[in-house]
C-alpha positions as CSV (number, residue, x, y, z in Angstrom):
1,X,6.2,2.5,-82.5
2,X,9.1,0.2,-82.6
3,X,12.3,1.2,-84.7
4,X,11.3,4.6,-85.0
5,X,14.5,7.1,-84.8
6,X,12.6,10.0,-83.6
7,X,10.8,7.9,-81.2
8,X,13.9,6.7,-79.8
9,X,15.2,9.6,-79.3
10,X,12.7,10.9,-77.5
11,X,12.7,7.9,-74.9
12,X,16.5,8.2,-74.7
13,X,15.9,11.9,-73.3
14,X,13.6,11.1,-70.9
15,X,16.3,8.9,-69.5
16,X,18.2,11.1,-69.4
17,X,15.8,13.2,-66.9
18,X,17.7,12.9,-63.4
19,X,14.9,14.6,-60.7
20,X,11.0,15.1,-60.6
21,X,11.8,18.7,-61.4
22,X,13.5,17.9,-64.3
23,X,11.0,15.8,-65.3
24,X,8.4,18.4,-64.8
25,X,10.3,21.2,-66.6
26,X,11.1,18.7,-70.0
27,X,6.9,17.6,-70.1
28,X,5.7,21.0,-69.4
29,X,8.0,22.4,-72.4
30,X,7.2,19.2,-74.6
31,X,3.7,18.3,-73.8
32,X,0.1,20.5,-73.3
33,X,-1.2,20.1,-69.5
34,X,-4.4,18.3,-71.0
35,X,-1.7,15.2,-72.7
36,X,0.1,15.3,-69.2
37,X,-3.2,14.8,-67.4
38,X,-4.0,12.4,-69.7
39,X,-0.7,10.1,-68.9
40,X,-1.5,10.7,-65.6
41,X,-5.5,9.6,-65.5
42,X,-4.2,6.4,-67.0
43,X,-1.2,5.2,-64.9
44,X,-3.4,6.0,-62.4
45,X,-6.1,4.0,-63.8
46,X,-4.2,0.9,-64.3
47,X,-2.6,1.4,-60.9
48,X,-6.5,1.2,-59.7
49,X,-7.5,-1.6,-62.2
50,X,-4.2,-4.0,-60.9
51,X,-6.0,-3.3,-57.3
52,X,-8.8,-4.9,-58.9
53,X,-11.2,-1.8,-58.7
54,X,-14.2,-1.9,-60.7
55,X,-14.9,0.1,-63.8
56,X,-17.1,2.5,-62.3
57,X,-15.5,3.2,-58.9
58,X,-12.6,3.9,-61.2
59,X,-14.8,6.2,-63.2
60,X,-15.3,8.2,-60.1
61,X,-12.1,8.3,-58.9
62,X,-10.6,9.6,-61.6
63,X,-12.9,10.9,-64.1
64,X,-12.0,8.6,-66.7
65,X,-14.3,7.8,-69.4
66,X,-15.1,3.7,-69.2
67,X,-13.8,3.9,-73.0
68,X,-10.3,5.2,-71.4
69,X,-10.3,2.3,-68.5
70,X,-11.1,-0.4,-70.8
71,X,-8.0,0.8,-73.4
72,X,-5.7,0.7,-70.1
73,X,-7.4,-2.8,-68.9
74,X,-6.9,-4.0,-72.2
75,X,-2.9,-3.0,-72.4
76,X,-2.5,-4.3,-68.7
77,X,-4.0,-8.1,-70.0
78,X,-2.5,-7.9,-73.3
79,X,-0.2,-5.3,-73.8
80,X,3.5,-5.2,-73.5
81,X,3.4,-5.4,-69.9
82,X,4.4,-2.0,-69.4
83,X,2.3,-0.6,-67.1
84,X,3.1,-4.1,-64.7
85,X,6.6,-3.2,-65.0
86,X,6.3,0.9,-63.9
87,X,3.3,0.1,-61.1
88,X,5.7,-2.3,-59.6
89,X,8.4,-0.2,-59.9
90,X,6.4,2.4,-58.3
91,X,5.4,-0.3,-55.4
92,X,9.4,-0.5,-54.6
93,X,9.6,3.0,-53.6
94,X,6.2,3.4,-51.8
């Protein structure tokens, strides 16, 4: 989804979010509860996966279909190494 106007735009806003209540208030308006859930399962699943948790403890964990952990595995070996970049992000301010 490179070089796509709209797209950018939409990233730019998000940085421009400044607090987790902002944050909440912008996704709530611009996103169902099921497609926030469903962001959520999977940064939690790759979180899970770089702990080197196996498909089906994951599964149970967080309800995600092996299908859904596989995509996620398959973006944390090959993809553009976002997910690596936010989970160690996240790591900093744990």
């Amino acid at each position: 989804m490179k070089n796509n106007v709209n797209v950018d735009t939409l990233y730019k806003a998000i940085l421009k979010l400044k607090t987790v209540e902002e944050c909440h208030n912008f996704f709530d308006d611009l996103c169902t509860i099921m497609e926030i859930e469903s962001m959520s399962q999977r940064l939690l699943v790759a979180k899970l996966l770089s702990k080197n948790e196996v498909y089906s403890e994951i599964a149970k964990k967080t309800g995600a279909s092996t299908a859904t952990i596989s995509r996620v595995a398959r973006c944390l070996n090959h993809g553009a190494e976002g997910y690596t970049m936010i989970l160690e992000r996240l790591k900093e301010d744990e």
